[in-house]
C-alpha positions as CSV (number, residue, x, y, z in Angstrom):
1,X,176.3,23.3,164.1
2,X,177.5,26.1,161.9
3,X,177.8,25.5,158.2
4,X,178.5,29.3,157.2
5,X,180.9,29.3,153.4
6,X,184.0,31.6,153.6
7,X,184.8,33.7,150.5
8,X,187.5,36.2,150.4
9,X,186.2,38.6,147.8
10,X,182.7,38.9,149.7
11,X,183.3,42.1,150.9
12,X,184.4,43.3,147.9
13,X,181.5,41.8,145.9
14,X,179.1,42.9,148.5
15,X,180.3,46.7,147.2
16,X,180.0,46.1,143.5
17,X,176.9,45.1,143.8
18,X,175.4,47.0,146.0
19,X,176.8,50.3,144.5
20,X,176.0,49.5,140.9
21,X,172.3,48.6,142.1
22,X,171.5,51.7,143.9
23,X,172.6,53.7,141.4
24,X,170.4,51.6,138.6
25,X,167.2,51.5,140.7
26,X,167.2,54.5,142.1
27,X,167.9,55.6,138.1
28,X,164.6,53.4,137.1
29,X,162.2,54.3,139.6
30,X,163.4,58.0,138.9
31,X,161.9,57.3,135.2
32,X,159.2,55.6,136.5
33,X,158.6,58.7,138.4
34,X,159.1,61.4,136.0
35,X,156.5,58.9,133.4
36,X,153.9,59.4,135.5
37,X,154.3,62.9,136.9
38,X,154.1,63.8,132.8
39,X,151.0,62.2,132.1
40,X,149.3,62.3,134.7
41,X,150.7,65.7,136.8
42,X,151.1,63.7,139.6
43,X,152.3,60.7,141.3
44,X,149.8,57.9,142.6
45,X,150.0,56.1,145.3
46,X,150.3,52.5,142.8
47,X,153.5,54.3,140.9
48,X,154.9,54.6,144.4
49,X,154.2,50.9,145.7
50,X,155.3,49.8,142.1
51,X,158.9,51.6,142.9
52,X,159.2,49.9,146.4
53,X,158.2,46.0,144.8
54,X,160.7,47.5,142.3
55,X,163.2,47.6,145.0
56,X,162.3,44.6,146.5
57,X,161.8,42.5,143.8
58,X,165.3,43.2,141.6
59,X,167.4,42.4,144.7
60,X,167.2,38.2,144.4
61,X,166.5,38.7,140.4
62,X,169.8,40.3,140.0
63,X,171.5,38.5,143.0
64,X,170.5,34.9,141.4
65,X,171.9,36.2,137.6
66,X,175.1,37.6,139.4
67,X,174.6,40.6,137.4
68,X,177.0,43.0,138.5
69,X,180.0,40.3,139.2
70,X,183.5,42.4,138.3
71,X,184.8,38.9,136.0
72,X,181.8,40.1,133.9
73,X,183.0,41.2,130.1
74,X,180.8,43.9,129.0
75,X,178.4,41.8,126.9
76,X,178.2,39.4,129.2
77,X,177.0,42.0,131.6
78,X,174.6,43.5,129.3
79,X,172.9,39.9,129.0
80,X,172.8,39.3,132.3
81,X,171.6,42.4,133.2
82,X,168.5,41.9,130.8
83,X,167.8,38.5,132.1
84,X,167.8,40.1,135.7
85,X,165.7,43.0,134.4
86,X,163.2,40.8,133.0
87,X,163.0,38.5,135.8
88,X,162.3,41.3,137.8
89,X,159.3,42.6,135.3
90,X,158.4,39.0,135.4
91,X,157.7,39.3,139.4
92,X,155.8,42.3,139.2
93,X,153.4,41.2,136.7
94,X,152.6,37.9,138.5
95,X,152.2,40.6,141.6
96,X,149.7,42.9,139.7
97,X,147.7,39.6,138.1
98,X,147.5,38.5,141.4
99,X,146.0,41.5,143.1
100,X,143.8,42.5,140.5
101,X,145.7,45.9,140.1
102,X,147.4,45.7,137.1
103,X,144.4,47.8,135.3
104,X,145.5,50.9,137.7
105,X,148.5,51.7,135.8
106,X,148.6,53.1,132.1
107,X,149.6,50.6,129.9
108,X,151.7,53.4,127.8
109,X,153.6,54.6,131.1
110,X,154.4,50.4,131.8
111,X,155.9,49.8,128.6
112,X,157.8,52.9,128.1
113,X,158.8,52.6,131.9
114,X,160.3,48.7,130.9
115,X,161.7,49.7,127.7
116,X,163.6,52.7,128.7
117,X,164.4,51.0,132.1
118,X,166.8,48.4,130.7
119,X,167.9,51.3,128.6
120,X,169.2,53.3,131.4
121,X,170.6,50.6,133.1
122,X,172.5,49.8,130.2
123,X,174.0,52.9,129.9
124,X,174.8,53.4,133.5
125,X,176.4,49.7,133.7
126,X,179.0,50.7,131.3
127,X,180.8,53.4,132.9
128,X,180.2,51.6,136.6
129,X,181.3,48.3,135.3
130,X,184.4,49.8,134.0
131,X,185.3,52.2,137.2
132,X,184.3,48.8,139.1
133,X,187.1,46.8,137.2
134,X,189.8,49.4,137.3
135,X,189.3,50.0,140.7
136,X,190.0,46.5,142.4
137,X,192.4,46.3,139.6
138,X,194.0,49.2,141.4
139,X,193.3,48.3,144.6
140,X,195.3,45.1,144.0
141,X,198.3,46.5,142.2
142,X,200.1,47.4,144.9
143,X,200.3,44.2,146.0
144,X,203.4,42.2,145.3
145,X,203.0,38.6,144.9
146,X,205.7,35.8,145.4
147,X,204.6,32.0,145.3
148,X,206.8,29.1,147.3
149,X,206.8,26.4,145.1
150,X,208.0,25.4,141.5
151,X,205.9,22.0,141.2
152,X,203.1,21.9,138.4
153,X,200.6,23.6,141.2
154,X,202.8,26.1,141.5
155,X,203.2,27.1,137.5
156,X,199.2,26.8,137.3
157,X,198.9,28.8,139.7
158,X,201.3,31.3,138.3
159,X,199.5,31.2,135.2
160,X,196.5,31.9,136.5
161,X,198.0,35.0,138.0
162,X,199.6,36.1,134.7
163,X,196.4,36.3,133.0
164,X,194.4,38.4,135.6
165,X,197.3,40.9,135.7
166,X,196.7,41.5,139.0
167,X,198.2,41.2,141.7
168,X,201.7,41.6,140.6
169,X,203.3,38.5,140.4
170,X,207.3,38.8,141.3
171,X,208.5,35.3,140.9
172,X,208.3,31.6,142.4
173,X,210.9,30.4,145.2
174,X,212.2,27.2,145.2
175,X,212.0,25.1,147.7
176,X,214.7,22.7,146.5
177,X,218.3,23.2,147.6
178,X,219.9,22.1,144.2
179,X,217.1,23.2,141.9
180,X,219.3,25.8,139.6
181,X,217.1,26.4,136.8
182,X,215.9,30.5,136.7
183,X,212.6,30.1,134.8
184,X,209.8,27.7,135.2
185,X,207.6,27.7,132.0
186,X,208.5,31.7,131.5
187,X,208.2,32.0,135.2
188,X,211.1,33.7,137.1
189,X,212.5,31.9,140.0
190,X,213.6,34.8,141.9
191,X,215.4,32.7,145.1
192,X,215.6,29.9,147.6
193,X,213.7,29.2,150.2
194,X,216.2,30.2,153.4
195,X,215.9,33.6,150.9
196,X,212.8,34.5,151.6
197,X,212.5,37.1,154.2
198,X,215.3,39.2,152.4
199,X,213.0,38.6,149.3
200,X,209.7,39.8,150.6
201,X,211.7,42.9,152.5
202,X,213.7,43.6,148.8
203,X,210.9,43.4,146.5
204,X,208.1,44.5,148.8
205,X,206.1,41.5,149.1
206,X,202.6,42.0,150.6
207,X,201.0,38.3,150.0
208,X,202.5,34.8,149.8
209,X,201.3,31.8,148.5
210,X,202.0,28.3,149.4
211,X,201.8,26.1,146.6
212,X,203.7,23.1,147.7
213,X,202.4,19.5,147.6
214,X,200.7,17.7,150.4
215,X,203.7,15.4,151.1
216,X,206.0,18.7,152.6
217,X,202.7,19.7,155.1
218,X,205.5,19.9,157.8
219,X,207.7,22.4,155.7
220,X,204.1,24.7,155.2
221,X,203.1,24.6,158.8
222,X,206.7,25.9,159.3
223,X,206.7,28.7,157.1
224,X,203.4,29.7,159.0
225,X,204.6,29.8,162.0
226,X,208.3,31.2,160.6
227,X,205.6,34.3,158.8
228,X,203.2,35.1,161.8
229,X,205.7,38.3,162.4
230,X,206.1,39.4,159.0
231,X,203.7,42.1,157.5
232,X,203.1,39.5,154.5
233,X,199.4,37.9,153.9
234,X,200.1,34.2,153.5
235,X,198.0,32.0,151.6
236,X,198.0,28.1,151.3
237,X,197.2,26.9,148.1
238,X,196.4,23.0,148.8
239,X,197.9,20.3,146.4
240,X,194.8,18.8,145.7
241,X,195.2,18.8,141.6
242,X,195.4,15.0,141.7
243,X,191.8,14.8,143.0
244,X,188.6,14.7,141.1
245,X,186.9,17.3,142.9
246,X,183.2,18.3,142.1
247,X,181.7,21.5,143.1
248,X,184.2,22.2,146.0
249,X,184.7,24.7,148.5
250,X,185.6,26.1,151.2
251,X,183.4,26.1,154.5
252,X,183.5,26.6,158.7
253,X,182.5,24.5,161.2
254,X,182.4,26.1,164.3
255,X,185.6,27.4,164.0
256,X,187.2,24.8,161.9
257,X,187.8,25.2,158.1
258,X,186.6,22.6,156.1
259,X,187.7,21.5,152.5
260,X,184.1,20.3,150.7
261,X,185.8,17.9,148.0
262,X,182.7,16.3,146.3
263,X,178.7,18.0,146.8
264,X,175.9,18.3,145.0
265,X,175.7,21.8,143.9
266,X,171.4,21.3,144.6
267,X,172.8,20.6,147.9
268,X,175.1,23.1,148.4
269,X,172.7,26.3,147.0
270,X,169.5,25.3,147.6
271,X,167.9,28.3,147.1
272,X,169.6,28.5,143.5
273,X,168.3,25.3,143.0
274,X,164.7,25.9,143.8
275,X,165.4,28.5,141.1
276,X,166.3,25.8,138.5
277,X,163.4,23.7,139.2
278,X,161.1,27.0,138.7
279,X,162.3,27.5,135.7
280,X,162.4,23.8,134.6
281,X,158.8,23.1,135.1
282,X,157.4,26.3,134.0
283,X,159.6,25.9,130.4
284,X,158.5,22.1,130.0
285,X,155.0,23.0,130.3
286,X,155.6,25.5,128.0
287,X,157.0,23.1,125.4
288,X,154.2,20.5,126.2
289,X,151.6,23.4,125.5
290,X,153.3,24.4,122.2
291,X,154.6,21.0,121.0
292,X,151.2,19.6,121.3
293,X,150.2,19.2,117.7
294,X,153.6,17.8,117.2
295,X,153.5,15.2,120.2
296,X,150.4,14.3,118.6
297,X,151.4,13.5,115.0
298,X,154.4,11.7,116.1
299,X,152.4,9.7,118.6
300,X,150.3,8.2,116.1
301,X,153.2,7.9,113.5
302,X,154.8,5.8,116.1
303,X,151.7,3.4,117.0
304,X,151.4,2.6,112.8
305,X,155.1,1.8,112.1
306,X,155.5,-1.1,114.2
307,X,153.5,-2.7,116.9
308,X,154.1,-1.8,120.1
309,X,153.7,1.2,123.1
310,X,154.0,4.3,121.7
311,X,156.4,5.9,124.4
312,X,159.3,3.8,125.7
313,X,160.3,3.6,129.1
314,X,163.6,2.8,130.3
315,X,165.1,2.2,133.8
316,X,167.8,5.1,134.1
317,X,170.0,6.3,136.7
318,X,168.6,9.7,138.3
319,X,170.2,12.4,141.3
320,X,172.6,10.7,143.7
321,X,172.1,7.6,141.7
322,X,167.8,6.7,142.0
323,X,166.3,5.0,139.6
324,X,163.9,6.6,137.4
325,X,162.2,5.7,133.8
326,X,163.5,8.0,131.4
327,X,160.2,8.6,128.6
328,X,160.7,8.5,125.2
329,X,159.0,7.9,121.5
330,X,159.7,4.3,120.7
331,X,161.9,4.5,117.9
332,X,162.9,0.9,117.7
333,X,161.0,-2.5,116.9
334,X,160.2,-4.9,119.9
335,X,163.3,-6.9,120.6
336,X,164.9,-8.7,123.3
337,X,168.3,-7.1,124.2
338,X,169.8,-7.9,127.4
339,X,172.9,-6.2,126.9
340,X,171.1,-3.0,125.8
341,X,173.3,-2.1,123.1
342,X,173.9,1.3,121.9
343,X,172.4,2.6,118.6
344,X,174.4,2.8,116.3
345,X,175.1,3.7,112.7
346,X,172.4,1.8,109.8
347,X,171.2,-0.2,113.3
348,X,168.5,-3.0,111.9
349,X,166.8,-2.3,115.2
350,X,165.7,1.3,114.1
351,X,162.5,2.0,112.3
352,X,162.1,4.6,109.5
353,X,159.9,6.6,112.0
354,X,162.5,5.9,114.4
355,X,165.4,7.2,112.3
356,X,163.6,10.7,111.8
357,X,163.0,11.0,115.2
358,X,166.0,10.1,116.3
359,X,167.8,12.2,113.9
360,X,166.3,15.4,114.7
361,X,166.1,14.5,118.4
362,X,161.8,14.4,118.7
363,X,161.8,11.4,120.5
364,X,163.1,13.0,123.4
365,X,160.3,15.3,123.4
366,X,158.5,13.3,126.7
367,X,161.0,14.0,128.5
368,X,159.3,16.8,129.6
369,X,157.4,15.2,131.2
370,X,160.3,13.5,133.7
371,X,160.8,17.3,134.0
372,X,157.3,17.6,135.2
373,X,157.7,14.9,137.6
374,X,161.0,16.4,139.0
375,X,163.0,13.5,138.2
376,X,165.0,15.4,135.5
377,X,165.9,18.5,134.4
378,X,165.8,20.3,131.0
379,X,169.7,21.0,131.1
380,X,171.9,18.4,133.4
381,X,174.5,15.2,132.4
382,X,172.4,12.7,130.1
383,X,171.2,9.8,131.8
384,X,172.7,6.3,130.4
385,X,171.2,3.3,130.0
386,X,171.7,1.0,134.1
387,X,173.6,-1.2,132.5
388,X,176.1,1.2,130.5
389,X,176.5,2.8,133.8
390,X,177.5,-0.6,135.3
391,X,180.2,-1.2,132.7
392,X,181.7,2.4,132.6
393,X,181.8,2.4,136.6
394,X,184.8,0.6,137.0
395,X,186.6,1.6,133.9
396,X,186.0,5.9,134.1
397,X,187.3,7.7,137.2
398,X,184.4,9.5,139.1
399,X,182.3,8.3,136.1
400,X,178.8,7.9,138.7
401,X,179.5,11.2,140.4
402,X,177.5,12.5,137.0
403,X,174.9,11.8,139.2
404,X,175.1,14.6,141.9
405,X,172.7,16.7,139.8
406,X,169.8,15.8,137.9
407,X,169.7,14.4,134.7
408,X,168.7,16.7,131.5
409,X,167.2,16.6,128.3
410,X,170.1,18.5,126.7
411,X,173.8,19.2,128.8
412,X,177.2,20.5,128.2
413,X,178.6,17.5,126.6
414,X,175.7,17.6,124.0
415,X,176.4,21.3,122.8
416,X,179.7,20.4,122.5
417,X,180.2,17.8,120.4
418,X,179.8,14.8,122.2
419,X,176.3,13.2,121.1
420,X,175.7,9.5,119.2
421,X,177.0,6.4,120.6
422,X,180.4,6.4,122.4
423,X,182.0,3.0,120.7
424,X,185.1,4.0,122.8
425,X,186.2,4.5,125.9
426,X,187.6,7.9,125.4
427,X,184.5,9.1,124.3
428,X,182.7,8.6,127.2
429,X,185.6,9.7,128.9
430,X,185.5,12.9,127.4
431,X,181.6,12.8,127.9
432,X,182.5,12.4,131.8
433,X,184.5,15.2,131.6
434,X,182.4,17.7,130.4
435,X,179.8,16.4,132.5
436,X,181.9,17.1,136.0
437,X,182.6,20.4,134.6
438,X,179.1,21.4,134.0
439,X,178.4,20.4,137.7
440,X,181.5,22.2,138.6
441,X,180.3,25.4,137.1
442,X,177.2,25.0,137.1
443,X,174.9,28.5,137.3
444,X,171.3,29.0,135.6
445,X,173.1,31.4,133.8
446,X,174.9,28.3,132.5
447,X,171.5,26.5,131.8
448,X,170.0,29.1,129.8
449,X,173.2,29.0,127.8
450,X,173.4,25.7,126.7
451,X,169.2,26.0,126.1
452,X,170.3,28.9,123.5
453,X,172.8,26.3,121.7
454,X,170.7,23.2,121.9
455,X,168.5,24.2,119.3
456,X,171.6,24.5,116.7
457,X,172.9,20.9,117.6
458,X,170.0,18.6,117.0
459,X,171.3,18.0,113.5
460,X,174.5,16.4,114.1
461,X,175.9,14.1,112.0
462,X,176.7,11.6,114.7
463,X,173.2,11.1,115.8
464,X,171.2,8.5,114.6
């Protein structure tokens, strides 16, 4: 069976990309080129093979960090780019260690060459990024938009066309016979429904959208059908605002469109996910290597405070819901509690090794090694305790689909406010939600975001 996704803009992405990518290789290997013709007068056969694993190599680096996407402010661009630009680098040097060949090329040409490559592409992106934008902005401003509909769908919907100021938005149309109102939060209501083909024809209407609720599905297959002749593109927005939806989308099964309303994003982009698990290993044994001193003196600051293990071990719900054993430095004394209570504020339970730990967020540091195991992640929703999870389940809507990603050391939720114990319900509501819209959006552009902030949050005052 076919499983093939359907996006609309692919074409059009498919020629930002691609355009802006020739034109920034061929620029770098030009350098690379001209480097080597000056010191050396000519240009060896390695300089040559470099430029074609150059090629290669910056395809998936600078597909992966969606580099050239046209949303893209400028400085967003610019980082992207340089993450792209060093992934690449990062290839090629794992290539030349490899093969032993890396002592063929001068060290001054590589440098330069890497320096003045990001350089060039830097300068190049700005002027390309900008003709990019103001040409599909262009393309699309011709376009006159009209939207059946004057539900809520409908006014986000016109919102959301407002803000990207294109396609021109004319109006909604209502498809209520006594609705007399002319605006709809600042949006025009330009007819009624039995209106509409003297409305496309008047204010030359090239695309239509549906945005009526799922309860009038008879009236929208009928304005299909009623459209088939008319040289309008027609587009059916589905009602589906009431649902919690995570990482949805759009698919075809031979033939037949298919609405994904709830999927794992590793699921869904595996090969973007075998790209977070890369980097998630390689940074934890990183940070086991460097915090090694550290793990050390805490370990054994741990073992004198209070009898007991050193690292603590608790049962925790992983992806799609396994259990795992979530590590961390013991920072409380041996006790029995059944109902695993959240820490909270002046908690007898604590230790005074504990409270410094837990304060600046060092007794999470094992956790690297659940990353190293592949039952977590270093950026994903944190995993609660089995038995909070029990007790939220029926009280927070789609609180347990938190759990169609893995569980990280840091997440959304944590760089944004939401750390410490949730003594409400609306806290971990609010958790929830930022959770879901982390999986929603999730990118490892997104990851390497929230790693950036973590860093600046450990100190909250609502940890303890």
């Amino acid at each position: 069976m076919v499983h093939n996704r359907i996006n609309r803009n692919s074409i059009s992405k498919g020629l930002t990309f691609w355009g802006q990518w020739i034109i920034a290789i061929t620029s770098v290997n030009t350098l690379l080129f001209a480097l080597a013709l000056y010191q050396t007068g000519e240009i060896e056969a390695h300089y040559r093979v470099l430029a074609v694993l150059t090629l290669l190599g910056s395809v998936p680096s600078y597909s992966l960090l969606l580099v050239y996407h046209k949303q893209h402010g400028y400085l967003t661009g610019l980082g992207r780019l340089l993450l792209g630009w060093l992934l690449t680098l990062t290839g090629l040097t794992s290539i030349g260690f490899i093969s032993k060949t890396s002592e063929l090329f001068s060290r001054e040409i590589i440098l330069v060459w890497a320096v003045a490559g990001y350089c060039v592409q830097a300068l190049l992106y700005l002027p390309l990024h900008s003709f990019s934008r103001h040409y599909h902005r262009q393309l699309h401003s011709q376009n006159n938009t009209l939207i059946i509909g004057t539900d809520q769908l409908a006014v986000n919907l016109a919102d959301k066309l407002a803000k990207t100021e294109y396609p021109p938005l004319v109006g909604l149309i209502s498809s209520k016979p006594n609705e007399l109102s002319t605006n709809v939060n600042a949006h025009r209501i330009v007819g009624q429904l039995q209106e509409l083909r003297e409305l496309i024809r008047v204010h030359d209407v090239r695309r239509l959208y549906i945005a009526l609720p799922l309860s009038e599905a008879k009236q929208v297959e009928a304005l299909y059908i009623d459209l088939l002749d008319s040289n309008v593109d027609v587009v059916w927005v589905p009602d589906l605002g009431s649902m919690t939806l995570l990482n949805h989308s759009v698919s075809e099964l031979d033939g037949l469109p298919a609405i994904h309303l709830n999927e794992s994003p590793l699921t869904s982009y595996p090969t973007a996910a075998l790209s977070k698990t890369m980097l998630d290993r390689s940074l934890a044994a990183l940070a086991l290597i460097g915090f090694s001193p550290l793990l050390l003196i805490i370990a054994v600051a741990v073992k004198i405070s209070s009898p007991g293990p050193i690292i603590f071990k608790q049962e925790r719900h992983g992806w799609n819901g396994k259990i795992i054993k979530v590590w961390k430095f013991r920072s409380m004394r041996l006790h029995d509690d059944h109902q695993v209570r959240q820490a909270g504020r002046e908690d007898p339970r604590i230790t005074p090794v504990g409270r410094f730990i837990r304060r600046t967020s060092i007794d999470e540091l094992p956790q690297f090694f659940n990353v190293l195991q592949g039952h977590m992640a270093l950026v994903g929703p944190r995993p609660h305790a089995i038995a909070h999870n029990d007790y939220y389940t029926g009280k927070i809507q789609a609180y347990m689909a938190r759990h169609r990603i893995k569980p990280g050391i840091t997440g959304l939720a944590q760089i944004s406010g939401c750390r410490g114990e949730t003594e409400t319900l609306d806290k971990m509501q609010k958790r929830v939600e930022i959770d879901l819209n982390y999986i929603n959006n999730w990118s490892l552009w997104l990851d390497i975001k929230i790693l950036i902030k973590t860093p600046f949050t450990l100190f909250s005052k609502d940890i303890y």
